[in-house]
C-alpha positions as CSV (number, residue, x, y, z in Angstrom):
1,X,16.2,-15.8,0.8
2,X,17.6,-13.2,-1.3
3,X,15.5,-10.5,-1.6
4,X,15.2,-10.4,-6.3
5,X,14.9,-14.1,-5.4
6,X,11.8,-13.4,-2.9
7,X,10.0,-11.3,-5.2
8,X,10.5,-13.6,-8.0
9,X,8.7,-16.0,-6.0
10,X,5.8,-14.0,-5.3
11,X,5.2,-13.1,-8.8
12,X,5.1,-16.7,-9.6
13,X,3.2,-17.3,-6.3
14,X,0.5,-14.8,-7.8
15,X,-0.2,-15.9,-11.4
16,X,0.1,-19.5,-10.3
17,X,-2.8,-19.5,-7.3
18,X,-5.3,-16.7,-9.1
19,X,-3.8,-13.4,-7.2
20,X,-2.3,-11.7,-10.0
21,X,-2.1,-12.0,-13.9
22,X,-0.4,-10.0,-16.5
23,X,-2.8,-8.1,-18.1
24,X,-3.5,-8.4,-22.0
25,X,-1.5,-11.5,-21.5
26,X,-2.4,-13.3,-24.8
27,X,-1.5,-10.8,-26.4
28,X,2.3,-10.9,-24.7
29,X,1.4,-8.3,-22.2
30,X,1.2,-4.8,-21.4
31,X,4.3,-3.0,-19.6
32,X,3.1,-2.4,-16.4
33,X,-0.4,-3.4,-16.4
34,X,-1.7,-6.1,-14.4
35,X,-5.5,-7.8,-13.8
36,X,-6.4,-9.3,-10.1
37,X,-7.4,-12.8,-10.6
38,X,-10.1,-14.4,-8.4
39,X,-8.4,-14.8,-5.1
40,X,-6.6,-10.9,-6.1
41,X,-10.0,-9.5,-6.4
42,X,-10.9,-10.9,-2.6
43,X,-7.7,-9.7,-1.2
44,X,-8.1,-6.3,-2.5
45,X,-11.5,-6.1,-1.3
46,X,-11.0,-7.4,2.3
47,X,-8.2,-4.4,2.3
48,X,-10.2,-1.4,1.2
49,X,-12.9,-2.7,4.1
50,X,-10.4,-2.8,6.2
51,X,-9.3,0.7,5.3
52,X,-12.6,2.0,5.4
53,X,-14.2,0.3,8.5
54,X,-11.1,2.0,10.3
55,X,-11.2,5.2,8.3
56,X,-15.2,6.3,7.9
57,X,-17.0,3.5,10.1
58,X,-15.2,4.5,12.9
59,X,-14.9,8.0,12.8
60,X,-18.0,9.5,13.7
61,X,-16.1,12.7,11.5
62,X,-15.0,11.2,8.6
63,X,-17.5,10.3,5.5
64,X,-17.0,9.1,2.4
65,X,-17.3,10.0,-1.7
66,X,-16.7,8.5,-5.2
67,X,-15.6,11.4,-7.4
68,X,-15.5,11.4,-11.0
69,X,-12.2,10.1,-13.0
70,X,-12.8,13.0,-15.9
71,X,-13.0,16.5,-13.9
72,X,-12.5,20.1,-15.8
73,X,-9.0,20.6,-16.9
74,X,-8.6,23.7,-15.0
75,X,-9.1,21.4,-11.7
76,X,-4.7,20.2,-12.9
77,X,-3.8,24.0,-13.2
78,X,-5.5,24.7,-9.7
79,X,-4.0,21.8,-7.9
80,X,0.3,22.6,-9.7
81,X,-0.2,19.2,-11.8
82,X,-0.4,21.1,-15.2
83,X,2.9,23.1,-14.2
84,X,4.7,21.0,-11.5
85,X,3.6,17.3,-11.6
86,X,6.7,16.3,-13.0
87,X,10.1,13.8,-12.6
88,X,13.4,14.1,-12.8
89,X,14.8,11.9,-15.6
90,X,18.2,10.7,-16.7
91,X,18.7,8.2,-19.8
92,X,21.9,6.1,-19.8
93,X,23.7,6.6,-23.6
94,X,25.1,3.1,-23.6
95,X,22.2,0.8,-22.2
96,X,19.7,3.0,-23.6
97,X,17.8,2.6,-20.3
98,X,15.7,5.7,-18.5
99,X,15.8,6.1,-14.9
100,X,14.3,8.5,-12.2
101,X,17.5,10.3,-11.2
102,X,15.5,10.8,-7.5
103,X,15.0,7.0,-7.2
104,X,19.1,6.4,-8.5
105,X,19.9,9.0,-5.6
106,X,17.2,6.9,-3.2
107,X,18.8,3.5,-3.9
108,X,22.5,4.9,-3.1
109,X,21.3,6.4,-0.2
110,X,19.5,3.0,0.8
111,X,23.0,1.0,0.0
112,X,24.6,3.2,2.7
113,X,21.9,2.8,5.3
114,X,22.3,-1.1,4.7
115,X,25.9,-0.4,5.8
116,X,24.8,0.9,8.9
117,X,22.0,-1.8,9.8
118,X,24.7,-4.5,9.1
119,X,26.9,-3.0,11.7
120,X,24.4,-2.0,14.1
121,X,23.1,-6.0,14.1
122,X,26.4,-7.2,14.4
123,X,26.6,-5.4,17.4
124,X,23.2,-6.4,18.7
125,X,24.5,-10.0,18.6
126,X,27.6,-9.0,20.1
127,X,26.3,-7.1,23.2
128,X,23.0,-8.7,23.1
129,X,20.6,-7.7,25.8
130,X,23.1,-4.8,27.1
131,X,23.1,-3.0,23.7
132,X,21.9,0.4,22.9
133,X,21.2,1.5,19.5
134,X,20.8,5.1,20.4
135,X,24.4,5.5,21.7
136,X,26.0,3.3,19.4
137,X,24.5,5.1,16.3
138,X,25.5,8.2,18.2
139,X,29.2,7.0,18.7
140,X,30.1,4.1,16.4
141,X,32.8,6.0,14.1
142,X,31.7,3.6,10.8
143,X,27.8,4.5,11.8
144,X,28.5,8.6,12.0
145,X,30.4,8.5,9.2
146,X,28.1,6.9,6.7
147,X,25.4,9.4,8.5
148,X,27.8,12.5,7.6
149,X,27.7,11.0,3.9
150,X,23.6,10.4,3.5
151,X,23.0,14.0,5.5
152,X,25.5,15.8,2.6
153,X,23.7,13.8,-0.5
154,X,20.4,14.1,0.9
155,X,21.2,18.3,1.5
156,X,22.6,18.5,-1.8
157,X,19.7,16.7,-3.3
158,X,17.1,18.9,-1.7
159,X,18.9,22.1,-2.8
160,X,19.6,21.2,-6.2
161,X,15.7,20.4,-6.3
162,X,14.2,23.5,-4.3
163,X,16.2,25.2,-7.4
164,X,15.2,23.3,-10.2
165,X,19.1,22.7,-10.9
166,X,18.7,19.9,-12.6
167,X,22.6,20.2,-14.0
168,X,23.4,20.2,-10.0
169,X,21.1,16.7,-9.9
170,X,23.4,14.9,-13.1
171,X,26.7,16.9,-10.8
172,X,25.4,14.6,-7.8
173,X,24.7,11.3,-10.0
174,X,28.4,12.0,-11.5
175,X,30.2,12.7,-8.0
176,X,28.5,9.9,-6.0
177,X,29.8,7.2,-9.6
178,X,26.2,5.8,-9.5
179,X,26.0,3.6,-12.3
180,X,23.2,2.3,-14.9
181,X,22.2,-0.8,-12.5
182,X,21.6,-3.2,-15.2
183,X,24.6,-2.7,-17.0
184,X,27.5,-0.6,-14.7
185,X,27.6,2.2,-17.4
186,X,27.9,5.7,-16.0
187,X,27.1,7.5,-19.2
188,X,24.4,9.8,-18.5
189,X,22.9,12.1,-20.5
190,X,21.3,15.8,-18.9
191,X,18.3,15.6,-16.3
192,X,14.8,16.7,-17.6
193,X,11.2,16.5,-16.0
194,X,8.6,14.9,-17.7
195,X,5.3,15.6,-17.0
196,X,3.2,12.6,-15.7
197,X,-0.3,13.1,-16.5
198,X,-2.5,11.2,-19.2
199,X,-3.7,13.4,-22.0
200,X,-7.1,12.4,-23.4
201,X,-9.9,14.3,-25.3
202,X,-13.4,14.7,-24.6
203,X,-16.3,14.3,-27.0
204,X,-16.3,13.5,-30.6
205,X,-14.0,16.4,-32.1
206,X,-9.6,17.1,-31.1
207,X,-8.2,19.5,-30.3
208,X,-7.1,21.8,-27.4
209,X,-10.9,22.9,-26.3
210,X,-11.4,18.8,-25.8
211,X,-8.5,18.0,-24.1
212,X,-9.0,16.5,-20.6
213,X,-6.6,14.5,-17.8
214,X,-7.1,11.1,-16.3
215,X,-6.5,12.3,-13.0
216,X,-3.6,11.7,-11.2
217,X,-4.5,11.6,-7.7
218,X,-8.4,11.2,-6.3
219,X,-8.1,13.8,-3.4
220,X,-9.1,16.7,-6.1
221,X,-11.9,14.9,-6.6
222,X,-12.7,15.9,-2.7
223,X,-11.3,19.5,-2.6
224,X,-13.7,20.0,-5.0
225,X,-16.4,18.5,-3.1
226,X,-15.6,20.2,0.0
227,X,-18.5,22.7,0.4
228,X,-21.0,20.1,-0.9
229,X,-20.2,17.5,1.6
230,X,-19.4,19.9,4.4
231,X,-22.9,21.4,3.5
232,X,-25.3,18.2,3.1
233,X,-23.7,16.4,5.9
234,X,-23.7,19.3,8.7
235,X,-20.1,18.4,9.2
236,X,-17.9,20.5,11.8
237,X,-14.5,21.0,11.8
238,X,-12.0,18.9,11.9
239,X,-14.0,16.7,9.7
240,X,-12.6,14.3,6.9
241,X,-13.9,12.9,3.4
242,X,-12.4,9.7,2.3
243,X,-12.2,8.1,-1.2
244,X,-10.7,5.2,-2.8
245,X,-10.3,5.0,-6.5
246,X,-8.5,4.8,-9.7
247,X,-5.7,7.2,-10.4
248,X,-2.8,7.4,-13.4
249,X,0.1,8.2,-13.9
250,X,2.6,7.8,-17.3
251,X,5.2,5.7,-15.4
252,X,8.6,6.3,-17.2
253,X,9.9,4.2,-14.8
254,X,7.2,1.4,-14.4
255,X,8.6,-1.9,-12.7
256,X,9.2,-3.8,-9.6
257,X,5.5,-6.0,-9.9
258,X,2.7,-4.3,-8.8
259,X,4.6,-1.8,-7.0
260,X,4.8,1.3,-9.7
261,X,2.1,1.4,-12.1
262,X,0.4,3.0,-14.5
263,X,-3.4,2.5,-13.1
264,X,-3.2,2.2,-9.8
265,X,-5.8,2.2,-6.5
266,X,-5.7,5.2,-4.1
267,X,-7.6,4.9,-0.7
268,X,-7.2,8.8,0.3
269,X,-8.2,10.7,3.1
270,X,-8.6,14.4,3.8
271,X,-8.7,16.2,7.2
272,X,-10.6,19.5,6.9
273,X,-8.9,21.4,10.4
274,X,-8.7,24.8,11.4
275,X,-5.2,26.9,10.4
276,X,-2.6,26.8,13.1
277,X,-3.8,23.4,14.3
278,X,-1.6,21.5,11.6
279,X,1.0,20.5,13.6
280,X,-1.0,18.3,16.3
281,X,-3.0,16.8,13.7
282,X,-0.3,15.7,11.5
283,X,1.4,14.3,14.5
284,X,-2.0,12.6,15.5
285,X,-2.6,10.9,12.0
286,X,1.0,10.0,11.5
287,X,0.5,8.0,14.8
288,X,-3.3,6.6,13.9
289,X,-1.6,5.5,10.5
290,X,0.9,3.7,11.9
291,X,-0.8,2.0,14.6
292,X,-3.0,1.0,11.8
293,X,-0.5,-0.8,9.7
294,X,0.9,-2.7,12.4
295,X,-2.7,-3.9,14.0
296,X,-2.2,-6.9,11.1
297,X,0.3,-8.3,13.4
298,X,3.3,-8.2,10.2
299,X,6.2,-6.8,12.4
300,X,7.1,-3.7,13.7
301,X,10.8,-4.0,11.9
302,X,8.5,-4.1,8.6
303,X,7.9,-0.5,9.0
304,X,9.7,2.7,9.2
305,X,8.4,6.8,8.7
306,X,11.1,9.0,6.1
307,X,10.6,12.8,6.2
308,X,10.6,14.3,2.3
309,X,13.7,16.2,1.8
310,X,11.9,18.2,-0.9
311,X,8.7,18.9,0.2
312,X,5.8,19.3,-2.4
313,X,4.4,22.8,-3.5
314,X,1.6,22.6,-1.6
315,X,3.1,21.0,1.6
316,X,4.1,22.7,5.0
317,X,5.2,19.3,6.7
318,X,5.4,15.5,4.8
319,X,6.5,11.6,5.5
320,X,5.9,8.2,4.4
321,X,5.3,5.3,5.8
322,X,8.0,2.8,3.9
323,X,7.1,-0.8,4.1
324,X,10.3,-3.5,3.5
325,X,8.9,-5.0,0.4
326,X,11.1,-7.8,-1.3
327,X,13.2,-4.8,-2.9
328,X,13.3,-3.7,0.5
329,X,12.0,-0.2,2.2
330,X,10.2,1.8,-0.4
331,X,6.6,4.1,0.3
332,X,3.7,2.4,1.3
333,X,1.6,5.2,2.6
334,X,2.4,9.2,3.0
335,X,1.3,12.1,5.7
336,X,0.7,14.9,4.3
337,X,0.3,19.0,5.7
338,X,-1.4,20.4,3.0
339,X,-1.7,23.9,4.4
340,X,-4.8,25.5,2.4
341,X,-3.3,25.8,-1.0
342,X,-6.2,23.5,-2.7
343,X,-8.9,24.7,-1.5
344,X,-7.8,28.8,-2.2
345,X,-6.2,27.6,-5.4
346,X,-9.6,26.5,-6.6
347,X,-11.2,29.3,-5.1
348,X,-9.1,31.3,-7.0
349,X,-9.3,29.4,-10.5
350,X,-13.5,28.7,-10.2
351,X,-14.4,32.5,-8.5
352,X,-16.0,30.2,-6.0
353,X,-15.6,30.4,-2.5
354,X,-14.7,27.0,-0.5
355,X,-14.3,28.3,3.2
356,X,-15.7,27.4,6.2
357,X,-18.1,29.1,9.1
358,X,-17.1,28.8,12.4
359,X,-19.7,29.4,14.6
360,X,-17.5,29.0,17.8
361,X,-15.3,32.1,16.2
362,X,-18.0,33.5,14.1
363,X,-16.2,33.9,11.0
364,X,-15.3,32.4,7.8
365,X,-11.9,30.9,6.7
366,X,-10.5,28.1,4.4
367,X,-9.6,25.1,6.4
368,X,-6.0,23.7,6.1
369,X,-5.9,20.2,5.3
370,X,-3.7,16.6,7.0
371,X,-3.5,14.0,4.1
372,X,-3.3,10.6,4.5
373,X,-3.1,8.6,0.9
374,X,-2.2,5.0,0.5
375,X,-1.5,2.6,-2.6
376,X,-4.4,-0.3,-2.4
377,X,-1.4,-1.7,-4.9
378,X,1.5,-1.5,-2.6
379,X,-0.5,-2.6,0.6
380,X,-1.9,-5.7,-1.5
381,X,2.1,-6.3,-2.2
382,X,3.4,-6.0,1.3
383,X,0.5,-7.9,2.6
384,X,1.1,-11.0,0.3
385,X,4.7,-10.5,0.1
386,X,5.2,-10.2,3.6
387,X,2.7,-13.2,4.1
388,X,4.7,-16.2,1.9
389,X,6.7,-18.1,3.6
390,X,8.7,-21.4,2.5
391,X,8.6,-23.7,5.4
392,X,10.5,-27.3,6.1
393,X,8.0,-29.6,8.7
394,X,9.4,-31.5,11.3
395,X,8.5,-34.8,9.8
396,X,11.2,-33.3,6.9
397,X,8.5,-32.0,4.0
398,X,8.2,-28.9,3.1
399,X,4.9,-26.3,2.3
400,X,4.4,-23.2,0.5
401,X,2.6,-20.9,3.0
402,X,0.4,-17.4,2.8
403,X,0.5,-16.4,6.6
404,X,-2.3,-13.5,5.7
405,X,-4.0,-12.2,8.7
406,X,-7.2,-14.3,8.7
407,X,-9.3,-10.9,8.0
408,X,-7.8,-10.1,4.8
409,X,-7.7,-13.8,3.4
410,X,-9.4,-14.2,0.5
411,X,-11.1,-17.5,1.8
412,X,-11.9,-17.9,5.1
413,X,-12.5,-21.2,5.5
414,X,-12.9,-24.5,3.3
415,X,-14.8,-27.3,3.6
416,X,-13.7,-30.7,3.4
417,X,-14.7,-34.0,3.4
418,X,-12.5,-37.0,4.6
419,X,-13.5,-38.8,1.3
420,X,-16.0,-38.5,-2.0
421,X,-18.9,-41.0,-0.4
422,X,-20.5,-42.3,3.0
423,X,-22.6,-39.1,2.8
424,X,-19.6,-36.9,3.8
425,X,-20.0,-34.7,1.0
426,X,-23.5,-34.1,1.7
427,X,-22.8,-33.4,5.3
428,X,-20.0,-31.4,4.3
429,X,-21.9,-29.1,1.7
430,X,-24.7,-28.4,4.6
431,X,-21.8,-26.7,6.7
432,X,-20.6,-24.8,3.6
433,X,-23.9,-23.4,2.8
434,X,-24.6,-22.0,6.8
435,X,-20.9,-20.7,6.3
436,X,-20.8,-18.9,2.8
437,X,-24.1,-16.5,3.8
438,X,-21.4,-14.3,5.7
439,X,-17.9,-15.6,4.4
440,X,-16.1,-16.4,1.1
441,X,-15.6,-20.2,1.9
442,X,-14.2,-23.3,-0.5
443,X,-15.3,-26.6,-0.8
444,X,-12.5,-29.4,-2.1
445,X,-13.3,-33.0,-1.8
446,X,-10.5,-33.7,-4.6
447,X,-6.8,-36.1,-3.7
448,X,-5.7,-36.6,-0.1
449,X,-6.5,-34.3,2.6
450,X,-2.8,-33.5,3.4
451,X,-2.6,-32.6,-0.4
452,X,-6.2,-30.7,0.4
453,X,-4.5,-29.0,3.3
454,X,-0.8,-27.6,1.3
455,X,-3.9,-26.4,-1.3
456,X,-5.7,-24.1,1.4
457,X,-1.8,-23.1,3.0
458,X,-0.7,-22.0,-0.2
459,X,-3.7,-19.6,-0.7
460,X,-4.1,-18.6,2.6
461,X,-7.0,-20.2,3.7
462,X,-7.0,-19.8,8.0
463,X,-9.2,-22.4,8.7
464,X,-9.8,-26.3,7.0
465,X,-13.2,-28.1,8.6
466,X,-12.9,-31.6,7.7
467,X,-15.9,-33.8,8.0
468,X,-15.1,-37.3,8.9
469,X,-17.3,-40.6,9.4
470,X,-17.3,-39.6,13.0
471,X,-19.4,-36.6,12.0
472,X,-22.3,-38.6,11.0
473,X,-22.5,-40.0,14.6
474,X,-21.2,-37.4,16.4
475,X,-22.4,-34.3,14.8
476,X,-18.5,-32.7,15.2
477,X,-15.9,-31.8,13.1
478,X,-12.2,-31.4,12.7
479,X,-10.9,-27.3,12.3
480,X,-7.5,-27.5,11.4
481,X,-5.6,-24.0,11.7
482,X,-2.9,-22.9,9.3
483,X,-0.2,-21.1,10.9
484,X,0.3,-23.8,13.2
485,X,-1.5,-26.9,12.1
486,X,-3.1,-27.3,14.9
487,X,-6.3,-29.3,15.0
488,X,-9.3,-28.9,17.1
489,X,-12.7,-30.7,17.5
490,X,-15.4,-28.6,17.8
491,X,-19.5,-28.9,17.6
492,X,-20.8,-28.2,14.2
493,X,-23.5,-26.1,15.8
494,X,-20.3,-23.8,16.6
495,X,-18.3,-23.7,13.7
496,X,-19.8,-20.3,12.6
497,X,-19.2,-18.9,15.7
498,X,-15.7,-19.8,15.8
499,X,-14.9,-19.1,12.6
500,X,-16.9,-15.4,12.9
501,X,-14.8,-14.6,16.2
502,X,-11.7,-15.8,14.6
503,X,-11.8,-13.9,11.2
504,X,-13.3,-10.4,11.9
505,X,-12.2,-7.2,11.8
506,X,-13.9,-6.4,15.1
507,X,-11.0,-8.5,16.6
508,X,-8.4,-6.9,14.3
509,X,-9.5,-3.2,15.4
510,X,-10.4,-3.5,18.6
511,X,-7.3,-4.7,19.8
């Protein structure tokens, strides 16, 4: 499936089954604004527990907070966002269209490295079990030459950036013919940053003693916080706070689904470590992060880490995690060595000090800081996108399935019975209430059960329990499981045992 085509499909996957509406849709919309319907909402939730059971719950270290959205205005001029929390913009003169001139650079870089993974799977098929990609990325002439070209755009990006030349950005756009992609024009106007930040006042009377910022990112919210929590908790470094909230940005360039929005979902941790330390610890969470991602059993190939070329103002060391989403590899999560400048930038804008007492070196000092910041957005996309699948049967039908690992499914199970009388549904409604105590469960007792059963696939229900005239007698049921239709009979007495065992995140994160 071509991948516009796939995330087309998703879209329409979303709205149609309750993950994902357009929001202020009677209305025709709002560009780049979008409400989670009622299986969204679950989804979204089993993530951020997910997040956080792996993040705080087990981490004896790391706690959590739920900062404020509004914070003093001079928190942006501490943390650069007043000054430096800007992007690179180009406008095309014939299509009228504006673009990030960093994401046009991206996307040609991106078309390259296709080139190369083309050529290096044709030659896994060719050499099959005797090939190695090291030495024939190291010695295919095609491969090193399309290397040469990304090392010399990505090195002129990076300088042209490090000194603000944004003529030398349009120069690169020009030299490399990247064109508008909706309509082939390569009329471009200058570069120019735009700030990103939402302007809003505060109280009953404008002007510039009211103005005040939605905030762009939550971890402020925690370098702020630092001494408070470091304080109340008795916490020692390395220690970490962890947050997940709302964040905005003015989007130029909003698109691409859920992906790049306006209001978005952070889930945000920061490491508190001693200086000098920063290198082992960024290593260590860039390795916990991962190992993280791929625990939902997705596919290693899903996932790759990209080191910034420019690195931010406040950065030492920085990389994503990119995720190939339908549009394919694009950030899901980044890494971030934050040296101290926060936390003495706010010392320096408040006159309070934010530093540390080590009793084990019997001084003061301000801790540096490892950043680990995810998009609840972009996970909830690569989770669902990366879940639907279009599948033909053997018996030559076809279904519409969300593969989801069964912790993060909305609903965990539904309930079933064979048909609408006989006392099935009674029987079936007394497993459905020892079930929904401790899961989100369904009951459907509407058309044929196959049609019951493409229901549940197409939502990503793991497990169907079907109550059949058998059960009266028998006191057993039918669990039917969705990846691979297998059916089992089991006990009733151990349905919520099997279904617990099967569906927790104790199984997900302790494997």
């Amino acid at each position: 499936m071509a991948q516009d085509d796939k995330l087309k499909k998703v879209i329409g996957h979303a709205k149609e089954y309750g993950f994902v509406f357009p929001s202020s849709e009677i209305y025709d919309g709002l560009s780049a604004a979008y409400d989670y319907g009622q299986l969204g909402v679950e989804l979204k939730n089993n993530i951020k527990n997910y997040w956080w059971t792996a993040m705080v719950k087990m981490h004896e270290n790391i706690v959590g907070l739920d900062a404020s959205i509004f914070m003093h205005p001079t928190t942006w001029k501490a943390s650069g966002h007043v000054d430096a929390f800007n992007d690179p913009l180009i406008d095309n003169k014939d299509s009228k269209k504006r673009y990030r001139a960093d994401v046009l650079i991206e996307e040609h870089v991106g078309k390259i490295e296709a080139k190369i993974m083309k050529d290096v799977t044709k030659a896994k098929k060719r050499f099959g079990d005797a090939f190695d990609e090291k030495q024939f990325r190291e010695t295919n002439p095609n491969v090193l030459r399309r290397q040469t070209q990304i090392d010399d755009i990505n090195a002129r990006f990076k300088t042209a950036m490090d000194n603000e030349d944004l003529a030398g950005v349009k120069q690169l756009i020009e030299d490399l013919e990247i064109a508008d992609p909706e309509t082939g024009s390569r009329n471009w106007t200058d570069v120019r940053q735009f700030n990103l930040m939402f302007k809003t006042e505060l109280g009953a009377v404008s002007g510039d003693s009211g103005v005040i910022y939605l905030r762009p990112e939550t971890a402020q919210g925690i370098f702020v916080n630092f001494l408070n929590v470091q304080k109340t908790g008795r916490m020692k470094i390395p220690f970490g706070i962890a947050q997940i909230g709302k964040a905005f940005r003015n989007e130029i360039i909003a698109r691409q689904f859920i992906f790049r929005m306006r209001e978005f979902e952070q889930m945000e941790m920061q490491f508190f470590i001693k200086p000098g330390t920063q290198g082992e610890w960024y290593d260590y969470w860039k390795n916990q992060r991962i190992k993280w991602h791929q625990k939902l059993g997705i596919g290693e190939d899903f996932y790759r880490f990209h080191d910034h070329i420019k690195l931010a103002h406040y950065a030492d060391a920085a990389c994503d995690i990119e995720f190939n989403f339908p549009m394919g590899f694009k950030e899901l999560e980044g890494i971030h060595s934050r040296t101290d400048f926060d936390l003495k930038s706010h010392e320096e804008h408040s006159g309070k000090k934010l530093q540390y007492f080590d009793p084990e070196e019997n001084k003061n000092y301000v801790p540096y800081v490892i950043e680990t910041s995810i998009g609840l957005d972009r996970m909830f996309l690569a989770v669902l996108s990366s879940s639907f699948n279009e599948e033909k049967l053997e018996d030559g039908n076809e279904r519409t399935v969300l593969n989801i690992p069964p912790a993060l499914a909305p609903v965990k199970a539904a309930v079933l019975p064979l048909v609408k009388k006989d006392g099935l549904p009674e029987k079936a409604r007394e497993i459905l209430r020892d079930l929904q105590f401790d899961f989100n469960c369904q009951y459907d007792e509407k058309d044929a059960i196959g049609r019951r059963y493409r229901r549940q696939d197409a939502i990503g229900t793991p497990y169907c329990i079907t109550v059949d005239h058998d059960t009266l007698e028998d006191n057993m049921v039918t669990i039917r499981e969705r990846d691979g239709m297998t059916q089992d009979r089991v006990a009733i007495a151990d349905v919520h045992k099997i279904i617990a065992e099967r569906v927790s995140l104790r199984k997900l994160l302790g494997e």
